[in-house]
C-alpha positions as a Markdown table, in Angstrom:
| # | Residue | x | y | z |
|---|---|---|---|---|
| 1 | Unk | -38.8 | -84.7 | -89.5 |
| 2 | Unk | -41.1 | -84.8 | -86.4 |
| 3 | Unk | -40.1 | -83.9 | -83.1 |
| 4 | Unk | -41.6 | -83.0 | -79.8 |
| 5 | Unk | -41.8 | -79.3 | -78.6 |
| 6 | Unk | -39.6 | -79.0 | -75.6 |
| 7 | Unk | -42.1 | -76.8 | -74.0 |
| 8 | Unk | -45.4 | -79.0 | -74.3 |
| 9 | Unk | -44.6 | -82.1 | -75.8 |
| 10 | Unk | -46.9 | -81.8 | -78.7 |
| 11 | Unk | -44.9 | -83.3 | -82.1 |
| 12 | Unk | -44.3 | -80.7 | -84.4 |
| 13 | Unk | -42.6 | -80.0 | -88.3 |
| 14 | Unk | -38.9 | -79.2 | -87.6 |
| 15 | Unk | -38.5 | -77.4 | -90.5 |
| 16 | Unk | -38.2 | -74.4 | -92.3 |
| 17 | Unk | -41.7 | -74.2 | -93.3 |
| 18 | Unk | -41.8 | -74.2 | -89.1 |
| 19 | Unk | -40.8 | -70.8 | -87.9 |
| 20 | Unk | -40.8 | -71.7 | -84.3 |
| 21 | Unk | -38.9 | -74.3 | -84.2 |
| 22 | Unk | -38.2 | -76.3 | -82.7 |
| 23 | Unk | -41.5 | -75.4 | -80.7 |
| 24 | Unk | -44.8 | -75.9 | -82.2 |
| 25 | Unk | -46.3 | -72.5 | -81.6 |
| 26 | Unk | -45.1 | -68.6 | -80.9 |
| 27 | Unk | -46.6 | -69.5 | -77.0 |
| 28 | Unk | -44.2 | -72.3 | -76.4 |
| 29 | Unk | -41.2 | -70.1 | -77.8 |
| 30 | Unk | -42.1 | -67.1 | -75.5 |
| 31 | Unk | -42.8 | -69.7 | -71.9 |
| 32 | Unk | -39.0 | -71.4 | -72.9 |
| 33 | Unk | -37.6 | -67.8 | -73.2 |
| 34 | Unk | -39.1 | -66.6 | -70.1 |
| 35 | Unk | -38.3 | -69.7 | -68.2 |
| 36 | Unk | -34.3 | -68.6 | -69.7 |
| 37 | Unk | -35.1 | -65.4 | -68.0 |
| 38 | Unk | -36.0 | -66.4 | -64.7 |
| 39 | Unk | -33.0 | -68.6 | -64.5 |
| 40 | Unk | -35.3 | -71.6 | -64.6 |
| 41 | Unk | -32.7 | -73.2 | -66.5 |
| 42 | Unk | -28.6 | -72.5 | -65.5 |
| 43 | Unk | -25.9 | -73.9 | -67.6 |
| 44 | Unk | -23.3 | -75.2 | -64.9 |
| 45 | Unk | -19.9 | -73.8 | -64.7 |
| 46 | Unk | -17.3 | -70.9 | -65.6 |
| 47 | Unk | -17.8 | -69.0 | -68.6 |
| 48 | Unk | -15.0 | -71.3 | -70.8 |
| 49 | Unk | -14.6 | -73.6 | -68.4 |
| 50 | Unk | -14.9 | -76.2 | -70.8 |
| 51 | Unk | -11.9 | -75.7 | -72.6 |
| 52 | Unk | -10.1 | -77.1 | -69.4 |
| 53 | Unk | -12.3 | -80.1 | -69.3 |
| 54 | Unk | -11.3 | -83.7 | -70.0 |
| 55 | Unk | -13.6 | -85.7 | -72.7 |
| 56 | Unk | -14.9 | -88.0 | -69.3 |
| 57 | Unk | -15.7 | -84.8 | -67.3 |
| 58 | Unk | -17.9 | -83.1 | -70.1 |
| 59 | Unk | -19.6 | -87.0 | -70.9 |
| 60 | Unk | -20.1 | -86.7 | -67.0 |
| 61 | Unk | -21.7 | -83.2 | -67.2 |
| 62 | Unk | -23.8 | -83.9 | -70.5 |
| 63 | Unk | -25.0 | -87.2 | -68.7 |
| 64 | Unk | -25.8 | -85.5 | -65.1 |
| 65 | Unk | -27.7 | -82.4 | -67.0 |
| 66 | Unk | -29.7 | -85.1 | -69.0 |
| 67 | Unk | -31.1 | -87.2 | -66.0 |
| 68 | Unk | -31.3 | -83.6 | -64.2 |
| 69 | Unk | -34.1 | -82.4 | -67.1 |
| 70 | Unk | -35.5 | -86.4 | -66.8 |
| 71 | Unk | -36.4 | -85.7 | -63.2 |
| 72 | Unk | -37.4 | -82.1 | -63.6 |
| 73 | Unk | -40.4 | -83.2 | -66.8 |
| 74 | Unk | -41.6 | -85.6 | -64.6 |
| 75 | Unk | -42.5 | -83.0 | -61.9 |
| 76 | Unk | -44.4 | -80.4 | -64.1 |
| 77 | Unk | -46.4 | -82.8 | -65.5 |
């Protein structure tokens, strides 16, 4: 199956036989993991907050943090 690297774009294997996926390449592993690290990327909420969320509310969340990352590619490129 081919997807695209979250880091760069560039389709790549994700397999097995691909040990960094699902990036295409050590680099693109290592820039995602640092991006982590300087809280580039936050994942909303209270630690198990979830458990007290209704089926709408985390819809609403997954939606809202899906046109977030939409908006955020089309800046670095």
């Amino acid at each position: 199956m081919k997807v695209k690297c979250p880091t760069c774009g560039k389709e790549t294997e994700y397999s097995p036989a691909n040990r960094w996926r699902p990036f295409c390449s050590e680099r693109c592993k290592l820039i995602d993991l640092g991006a982590w690290a300087d809280d580039a990327y936050v994942i909303e909420g209270e630690p198990g907050s979830i458990d007290r969320m209704t089926p709408e509310d985390v819809e609403s969340a997954a939606r809202y943090t899906a046109e977030r990352e939409v908006r955020r590619g089309s800046r670095r490129r």
